[in-house]
N, C-alpha and C positions, 0 to 999 in steps of 0.2 A: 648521549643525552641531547634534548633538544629542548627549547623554549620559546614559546610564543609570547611577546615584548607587547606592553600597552595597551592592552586588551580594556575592553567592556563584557564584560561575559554577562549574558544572559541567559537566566536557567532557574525559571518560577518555582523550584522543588527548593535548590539550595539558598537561593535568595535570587529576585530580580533581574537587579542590577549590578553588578560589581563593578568600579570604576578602577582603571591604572590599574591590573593587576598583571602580572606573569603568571604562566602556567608554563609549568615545568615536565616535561615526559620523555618515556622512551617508545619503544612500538608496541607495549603491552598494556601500559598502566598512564594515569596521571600523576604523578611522585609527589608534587609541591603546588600547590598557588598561593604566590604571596604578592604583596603592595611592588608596584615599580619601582626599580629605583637606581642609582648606576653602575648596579654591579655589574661587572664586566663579559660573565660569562663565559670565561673562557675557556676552550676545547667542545660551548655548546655550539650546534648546529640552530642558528636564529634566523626568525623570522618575527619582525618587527611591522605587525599593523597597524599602528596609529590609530592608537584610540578608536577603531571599529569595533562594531558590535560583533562577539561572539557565540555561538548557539550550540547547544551538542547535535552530533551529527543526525540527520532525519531517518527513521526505519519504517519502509514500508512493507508491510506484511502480503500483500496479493500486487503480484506485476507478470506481467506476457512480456517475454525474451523470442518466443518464436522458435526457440531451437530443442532442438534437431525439428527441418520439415518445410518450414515457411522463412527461412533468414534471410531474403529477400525482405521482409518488413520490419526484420528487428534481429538481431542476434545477441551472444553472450555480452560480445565489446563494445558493442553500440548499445546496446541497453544501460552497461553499467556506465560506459560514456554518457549518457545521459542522465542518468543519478547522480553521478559525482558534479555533473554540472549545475543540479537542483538540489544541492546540497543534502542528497540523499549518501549515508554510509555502510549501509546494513539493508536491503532486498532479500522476496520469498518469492520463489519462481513458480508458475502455478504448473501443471501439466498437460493441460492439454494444445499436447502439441503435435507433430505428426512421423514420427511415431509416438502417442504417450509417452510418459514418463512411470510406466510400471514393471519394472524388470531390469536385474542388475545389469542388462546388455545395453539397452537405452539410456540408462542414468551413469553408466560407464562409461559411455560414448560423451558426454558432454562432461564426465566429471571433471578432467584436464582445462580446460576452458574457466568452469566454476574457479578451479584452484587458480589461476595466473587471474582470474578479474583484478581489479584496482579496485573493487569494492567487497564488502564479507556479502555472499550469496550465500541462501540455504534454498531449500527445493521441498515442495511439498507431493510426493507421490501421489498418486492414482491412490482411491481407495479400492477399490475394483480393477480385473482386469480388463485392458481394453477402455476401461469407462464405459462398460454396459452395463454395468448393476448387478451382473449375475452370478460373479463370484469374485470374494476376496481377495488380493494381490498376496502377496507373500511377506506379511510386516516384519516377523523375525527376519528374515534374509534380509530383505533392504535396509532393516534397522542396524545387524549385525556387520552390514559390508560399506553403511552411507552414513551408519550415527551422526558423525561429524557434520555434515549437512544437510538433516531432516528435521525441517520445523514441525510436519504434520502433515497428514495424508487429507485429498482432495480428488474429487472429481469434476474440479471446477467447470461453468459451462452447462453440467446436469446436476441435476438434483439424484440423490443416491438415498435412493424412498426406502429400499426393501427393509422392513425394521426387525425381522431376526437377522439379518446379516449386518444391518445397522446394531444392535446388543451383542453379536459375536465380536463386532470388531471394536466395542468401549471395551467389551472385557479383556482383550487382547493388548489394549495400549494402556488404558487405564488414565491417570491424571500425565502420563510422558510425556504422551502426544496428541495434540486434538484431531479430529475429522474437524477440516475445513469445510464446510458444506453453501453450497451455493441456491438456497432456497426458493424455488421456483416449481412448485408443483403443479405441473402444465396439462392439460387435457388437449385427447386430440384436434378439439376444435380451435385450443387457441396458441397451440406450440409454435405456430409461426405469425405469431402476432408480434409487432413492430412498433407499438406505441402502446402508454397509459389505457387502458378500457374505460371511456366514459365520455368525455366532452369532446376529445381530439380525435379520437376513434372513429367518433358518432359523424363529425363537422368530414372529414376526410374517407367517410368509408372505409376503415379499416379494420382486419383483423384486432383487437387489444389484448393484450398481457393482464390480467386482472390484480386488485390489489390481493383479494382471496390466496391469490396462486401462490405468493409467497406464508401469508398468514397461514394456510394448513400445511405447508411446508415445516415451518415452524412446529408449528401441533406436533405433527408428525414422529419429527426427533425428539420434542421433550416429553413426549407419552414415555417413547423409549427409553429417555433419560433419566425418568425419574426414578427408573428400578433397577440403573446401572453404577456403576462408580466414574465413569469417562470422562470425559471433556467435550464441548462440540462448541467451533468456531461459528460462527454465523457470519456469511462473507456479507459485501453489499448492501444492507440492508435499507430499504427505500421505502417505510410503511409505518404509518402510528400503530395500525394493527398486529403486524408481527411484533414490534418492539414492548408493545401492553405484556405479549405472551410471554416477553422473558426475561420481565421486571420479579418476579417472583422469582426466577431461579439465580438470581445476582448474588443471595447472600453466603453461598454452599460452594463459591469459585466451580461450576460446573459447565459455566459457561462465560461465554466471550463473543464479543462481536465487533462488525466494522461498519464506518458509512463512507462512502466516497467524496469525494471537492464537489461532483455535480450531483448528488440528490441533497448535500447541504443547502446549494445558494443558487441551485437553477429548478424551476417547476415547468410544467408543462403549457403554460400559458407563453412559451418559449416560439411554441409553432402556432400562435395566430392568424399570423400571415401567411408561410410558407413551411414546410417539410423539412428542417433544415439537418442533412444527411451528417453532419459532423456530429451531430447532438442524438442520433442513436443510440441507444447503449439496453442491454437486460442486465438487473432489470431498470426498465423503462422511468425515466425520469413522469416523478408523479406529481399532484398534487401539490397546490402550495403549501396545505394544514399537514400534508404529506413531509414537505421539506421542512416546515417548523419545529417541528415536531421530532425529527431525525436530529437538528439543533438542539434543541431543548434536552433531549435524551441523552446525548454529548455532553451539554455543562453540567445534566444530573448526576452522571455516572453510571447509566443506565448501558449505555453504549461507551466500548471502550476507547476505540482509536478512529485516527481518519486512514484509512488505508486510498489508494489509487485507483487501483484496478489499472494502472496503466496498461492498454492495448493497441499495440500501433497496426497499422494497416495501410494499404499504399493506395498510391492518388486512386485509381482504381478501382479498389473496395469501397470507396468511403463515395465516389461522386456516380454511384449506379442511384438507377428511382428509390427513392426513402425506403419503400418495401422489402427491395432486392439488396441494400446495400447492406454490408457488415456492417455488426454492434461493436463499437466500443467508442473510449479519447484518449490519447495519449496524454499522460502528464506528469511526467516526472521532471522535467525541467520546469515546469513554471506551478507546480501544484503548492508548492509554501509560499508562493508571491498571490496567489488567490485565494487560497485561505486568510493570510495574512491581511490582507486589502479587505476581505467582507466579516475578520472576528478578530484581528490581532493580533500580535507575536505572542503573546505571553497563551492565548486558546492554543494557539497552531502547535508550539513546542510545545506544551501539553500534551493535545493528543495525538500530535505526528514524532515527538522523541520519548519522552518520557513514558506516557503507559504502553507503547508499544514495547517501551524497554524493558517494563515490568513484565510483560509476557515472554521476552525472552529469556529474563531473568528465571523465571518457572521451567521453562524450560531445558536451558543447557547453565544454569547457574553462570548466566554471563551476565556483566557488569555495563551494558551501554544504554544511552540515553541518559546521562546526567553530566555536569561537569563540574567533577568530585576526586580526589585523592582514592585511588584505587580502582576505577573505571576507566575503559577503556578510550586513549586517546583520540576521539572522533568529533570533529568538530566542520561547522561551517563559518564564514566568516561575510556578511552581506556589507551592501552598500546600502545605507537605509533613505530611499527616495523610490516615486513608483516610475515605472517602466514598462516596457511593453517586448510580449516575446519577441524573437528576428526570426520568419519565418529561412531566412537565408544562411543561417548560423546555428542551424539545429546537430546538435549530436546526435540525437534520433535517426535512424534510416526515413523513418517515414515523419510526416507533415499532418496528423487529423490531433491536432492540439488545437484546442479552443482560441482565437483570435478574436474573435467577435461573436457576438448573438446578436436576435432582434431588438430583445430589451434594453442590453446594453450597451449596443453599438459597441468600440473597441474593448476589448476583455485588459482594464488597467490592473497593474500588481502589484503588491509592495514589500522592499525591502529583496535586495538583488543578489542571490549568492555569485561572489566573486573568487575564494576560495574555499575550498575543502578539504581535509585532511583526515586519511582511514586508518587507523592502527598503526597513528604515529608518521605515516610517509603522503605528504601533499599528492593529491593525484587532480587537481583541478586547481588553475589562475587562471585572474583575469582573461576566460577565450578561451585558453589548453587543456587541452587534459593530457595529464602528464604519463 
């Protein structure tokens, strides 16, 4: 038995604020929270906060681990080293990686790994194999051999268009498990486009990504979906247009969606001045009525959670010409101190704990992202003042976390995870990770 002394728990489902409380747990469940006070505890295992703020632990549904292929920019234990230190509990690992993640030899190779992290991992397979589109992975088998660690199939990176193999494979999973889909329906003329298509594009001569690409993207699956029973994730989403398309499918749970930290609070008025290669990403950071709008869709309920997309990449990738260089930002260390800093703690655990919890609760009938009497013991525990990340004290392998922009000059954060605790056992103080 274990207790965490003095607490402020914070947790806008069950209520705000709780001032002076214990919480009481083992590695499975939260057993008791009640008022402080000095009872003695004895034979608990304590841990005495002092009246800091408590959070339940953060779940991010799309993150790049890198492994198997590229762990040179990120691996299993540096990745989750770096979650536990952004007071992340709960990660979904996407697949493409080098070799994909479609086949019980691939996903058996990293599963030992998954199991020893200090944080709960789940993995979203290949919808296809290879991630060409052309034909479907083997979902009975990897369900039958991974159950335990499959959120939902993805071809993250591509869009997975074919829409009879898209209807074979709702009917296959059904409401289980979703297709993660990464909606970006690219023509050859603009698949290697590098920026928004329109004013920045125009100013710098560049190929652009269009907002269209994603918006028939969309189309595309819920044509499908409408004459299926399935599920389908919509990763990313960075567009007033796609997100109009799947306001109509919100009331039938058929559908789900993400938006990331930077089409929230960054537009593309980002590169006035110069290219700025950290700030990459597909899809392409858009429009300002673009990012409002991704906001707005957020406190509607329209969209469900703030997912990451965290993608690390080494000095390397990220500092070649804008055009050449790799898309993505790492962020799982400082992605709740940026949210937090431009909408709040009470928005952030919203949609970075709680409704991602709800989806995993649909899922494998698990209990996290609340902090409640029979949910899972996950929690963060911050220093509430702003701060600023230390590029010299990263857990991350790699460095392309946001630091600064043009608009904002230093990227400030608020409210600092100092510890963490997963399934009952501290794996993150003050600096360590345990």
């Amino acid at each position: 038995m274990k207790v965490l002394k003095n607490c402020k728990i914070f947790d806008p489902i069950v209520g705000l604020s709780r001032f002076n409380q214990d919480i009481i747990y083992d590695n499975k469940n939260i057993l008791n929270i009640k008022k402080s006070s000095n009872e003695n505890y004895e034979n608990f295992e304590q841990i005495d906060i002092k009246g800091r703020t408590i959070f339940p632990g953060l779940i991010d549904i799309h993150v790049h681990f890198r492994e198997p292929g590229e762990t040179h920019k990120e691996d299993i234990s540096s990745g989750s080293a770096a979650a536990a230190k952004g007071g992340y509990t709960t990660v979904v690992m996407m697949p493409n990686s080098y070799p994909p993640l479609d086949s019980e030899e691939t996903i058996g190779g990293i599963y030992e790994n998954i199991n020893e992290s200090n944080v709960n991992i789940y993995i979203s397979p290949c919808i296809s194999v290879g991630r060409k589109g052309k034909e479907l992975v083997n979902f009975e088998n990897l369900i039958n051999k991974f159950e335990d660690i499959i959120f939902g199939f993805s071809d993250d990176g591509d869009f997975f268009d074919d829409q009879k193999l898209i209807a074979n494979a709702l009917d296959i999973l059904g409401q289980n498990f979703p297709l993660m889909q990464h909606p970006e329906l690219l023509t050859n003329q603009n698949y290697n486009g590098s920026i928004n298509e329109g004013k920045m594009s125009e100013k710098y001569n560049l190929i652009g990504r269009p907002a269209s690409a994603e918006i028939n993207a969309v189309k595309n699956n819920l044509d499908v979906l409408s004459n299926h029973s399935g599920w389908i994730h919509f990763q990313h989403l960075s567009t007033m247009g796609a997100i109009k398309e799947i306001s109509s499918f919100k009331h039938n749970n058929k559908v789900t969606s993400e938006v990331t930290p930077h089409h929230l609070f960054l537009d593309e008025e980002e590169f006035e001045y110069f290219l700025d290669p950290k700030l990459k990403v597909n899809p392409p950071i858009r429009t300002n009525i673009d990012k409002d709008y991704c906001l707005k869709s957020l406190n509607d309920g329209i969209v469900d959670v703030i997912a990451s997309d965290h993608a690390p990449h080494s000095h390397q990738d990220k500092e070649n010409e804008f055009k050449e260089c790799m898309s993505g930002i790492s962020w799982l260390e400082n992605a709740f101190g940026f949210v937090s800093k431009n909408a709040g703690y009470e928005f952030s655990v919203n949609k970075m704990s709680y409704m991602p919890g709800k989806i995993f609760e649909k899922c494998f009938n698990k209990k996290i992202g609340i902090i409640k009497e029979g949910y899972s013991p996950d929690f963060f525990v911050i220093d509430d003042h702003e701060w600023n990340l230390n590029k010299d004290k990263l857990a991350s392998k790699s460095s392309n976390y946001i630091f600064n922009t043009q608009k904002q000059g230093n990227v400030n954060l608020k409210g600092e995870p100092i510890m963490t605790i997963c399934s009952g056992n501290q794996i993150y103080n003050s600096g360590e990770i345990i």
